[in-house]
C-alpha positions, -999 to +999 in steps of 0.1 A: -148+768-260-116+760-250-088+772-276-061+747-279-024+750-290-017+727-320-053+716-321-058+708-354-022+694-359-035+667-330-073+662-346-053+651-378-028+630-357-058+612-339-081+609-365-068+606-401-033+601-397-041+567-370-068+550-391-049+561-427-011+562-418-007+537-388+029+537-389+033+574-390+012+574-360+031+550-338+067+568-349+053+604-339+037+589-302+069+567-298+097+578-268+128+585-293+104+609-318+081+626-294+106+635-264+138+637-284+133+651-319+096+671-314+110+681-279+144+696-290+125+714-324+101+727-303+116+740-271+146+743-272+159+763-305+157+799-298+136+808-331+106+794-312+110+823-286+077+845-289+075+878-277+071+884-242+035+899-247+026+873-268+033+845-236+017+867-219-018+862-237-013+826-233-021+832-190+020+836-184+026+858-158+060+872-155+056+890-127+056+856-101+083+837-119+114+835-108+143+848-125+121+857-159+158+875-176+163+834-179+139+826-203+160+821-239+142+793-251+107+778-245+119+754-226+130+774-201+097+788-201+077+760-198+101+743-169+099+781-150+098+785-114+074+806-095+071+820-058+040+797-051+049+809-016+036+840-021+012+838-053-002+799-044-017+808-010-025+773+010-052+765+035-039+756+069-066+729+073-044+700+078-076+676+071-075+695+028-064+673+001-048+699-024-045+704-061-015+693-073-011+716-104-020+745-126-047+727-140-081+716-155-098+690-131-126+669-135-137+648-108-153+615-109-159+579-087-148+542-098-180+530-084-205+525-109-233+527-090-220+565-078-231+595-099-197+608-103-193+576-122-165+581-151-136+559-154-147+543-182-141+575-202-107+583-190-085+550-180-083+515-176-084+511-138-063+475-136-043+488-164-036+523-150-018+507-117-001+482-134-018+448-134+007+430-110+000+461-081-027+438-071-023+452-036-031+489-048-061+475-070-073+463-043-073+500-021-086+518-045-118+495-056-147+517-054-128+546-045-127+584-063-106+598-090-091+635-097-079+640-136-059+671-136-049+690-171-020+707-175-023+726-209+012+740-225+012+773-211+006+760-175+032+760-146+047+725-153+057+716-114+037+691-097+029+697-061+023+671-034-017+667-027-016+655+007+010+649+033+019+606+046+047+583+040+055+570+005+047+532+008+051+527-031+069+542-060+074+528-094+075+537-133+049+519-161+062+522-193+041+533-220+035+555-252+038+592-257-001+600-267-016+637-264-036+651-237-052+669-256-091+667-252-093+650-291-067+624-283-086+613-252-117+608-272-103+590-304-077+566-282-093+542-259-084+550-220-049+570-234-042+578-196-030+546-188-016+536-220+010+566-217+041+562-199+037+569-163+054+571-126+025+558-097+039+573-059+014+556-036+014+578-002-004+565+032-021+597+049-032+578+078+003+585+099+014+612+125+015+643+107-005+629+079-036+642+058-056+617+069-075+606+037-063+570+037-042+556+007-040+582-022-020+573-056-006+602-073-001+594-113+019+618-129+013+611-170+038+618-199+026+632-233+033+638-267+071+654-262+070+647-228+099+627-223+103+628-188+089+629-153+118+643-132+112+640-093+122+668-075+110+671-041+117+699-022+106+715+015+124+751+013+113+765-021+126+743-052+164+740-029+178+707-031+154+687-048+151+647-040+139+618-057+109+598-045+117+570-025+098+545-004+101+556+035+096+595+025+074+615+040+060+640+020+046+674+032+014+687+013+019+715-006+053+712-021+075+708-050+071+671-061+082+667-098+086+687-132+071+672-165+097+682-194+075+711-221+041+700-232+008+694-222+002+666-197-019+646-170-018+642-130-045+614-119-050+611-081-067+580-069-082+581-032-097+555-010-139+551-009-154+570+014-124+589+028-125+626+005-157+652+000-147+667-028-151+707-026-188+718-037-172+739-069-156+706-086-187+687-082-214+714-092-189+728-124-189+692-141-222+685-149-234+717-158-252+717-193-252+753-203-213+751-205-197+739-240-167+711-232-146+694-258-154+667-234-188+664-234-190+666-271-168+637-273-183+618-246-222+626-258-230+635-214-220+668-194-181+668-187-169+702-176-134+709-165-127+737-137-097+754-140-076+756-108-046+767-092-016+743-075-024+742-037-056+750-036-081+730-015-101+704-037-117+684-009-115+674+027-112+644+046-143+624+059 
């Protein structure tokens, strides 16, 4: 089982503290309490600093970040740069869909007649989009779904899963709820209830993946204040923010959530991704305990993956 940082802090926060003390619970998952004050206690008062060997239990590896000597506050930790160049190996298949993170993934469908079936447990689908994007609800009506972790100790750049032409970006404002496994299961669809930024990319162009419309939804947390958009083709050099008219290479520096734990959603088109073997097989299996499938009474396992590696192909 899964071992999670601040886990019981966030079982009290989602289970006592929102049905006993409703007001302490909206002040700690507002904007101004979770990103400024929690943030800035947190991550960026030296005190917090542990000992290099003790990040290193956590899974952080000094040896691919970049410029390690730099690392003063957790902060600085948790918004590190690595050479994914050289220790985030790509495919050259140009037809992949990649992952966009250091992450947990589970994969699922938004038809419910499909046996990946599982919106219903993770978001609101009209709510996730924003409920004026008619146009996007539209696209992705029946289509597939990619719910990708990011846990505290995790590389906190988000990478872009296919390459097309950004045809839509826009921010949905929301709360500041935790990721964390609990949280998901006690708070009704949390994914799209959280603050978000939706950049909707069309793979069908020269150059393209070739997967049709996919919607990348990068989602904020508790002391996640921010989303920063930093797109970048040479390394993390001269980052840009997302605009429409981009085109986006697969593979590369998209965005950094501020410290935390958070969530990358990626909606695709029906019947234009098989999702790789490994992703399918590892989420139903039974003889594998899940904080997951304890809350949602059915077989949920995550598999843990690495940014830019292949997690399905187009059809």
């Amino acid at each position: 089982m899964e071992e999670l940082i601040g886990d019981k802090a966030i079982h009290f926060l989602y289970s006592s503290a929102r049905e006993k003390a409703p007001f302490l619970f909206r002040a700690i998952t507002s904007a101004r309490f979770s990103s400024e004050l929690l943030a800035f206690l947190k991550f960026d008062m030296g005190v917090w600093l542990p000992s290099r060997k003790v990040l290193e239990t956590f899974g952080i590896n000094f040896v691919e970040c970049l410029h390690p000597e730099e690392f003063t506050t957790m902060r600085r930790v948790f918004e590190r740069q690595i050479r994914y160049w050289e220790c985030r190996p790509m495919t050259e298949d140009p037809a992949a869909m990649v992952c966009p993170a250091d992450s947990r993934v589970i994969v699922g469908s938004l038809n419910d007649t499909s046996t990946l079936f599982l919106k219903e447990k993770f978001f609101d689908f009209e709510e996730l989009l924003g409920k004026d994007k008619h146009q996007w609800l539209d696209v992705f009506q029946n289509g597939d779904f990619a719910v990708f972790r990011l846990t505290p100790e995790k590389y906190h750049y988000n990478h872009t899963p296919v390459s097309g032409e950004v045809v839509d970006f826009y921010e949905i404002p929301g709360g500041y709820h935790s990721c964390n496994p609990s949280a998901t299961i006690n708070v009704i669809t949390p994914f799209s209830k959280n603050k978000r930024v939706v950049t909707v990319v069309n793979s069908d162009v020269p150059g393209g993946t070739g997967v049709g419309i996919v919607a990348m939804i990068e989602v904020v947390a508790l002391m996640i204040g921010d989303v920063v958009q930093a797109y970048s083709e040479t390394r993390y050099d001269n980052p840009k923010q997302i605009v429409p008219g981009m085109f986006l290479k697969k593979g590369f520096p998209k965005s950094l959530y501020r410290p935390g734990s958070s969530t990358d959603l990626i909606l695709i088109q029906p019947d234009r991704v098989q999702f790789s073997n490994d992703l399918v097989r590892n989420r139903s299996l039974s003889n594998v305990q899940s904080r997951f499938s304890e809350g949602f009474g059915k077989p949920l396992v995550e598999t843990d993956t690495r940014v830019r590696s292949t997690i399905g192909k187009a059809i």
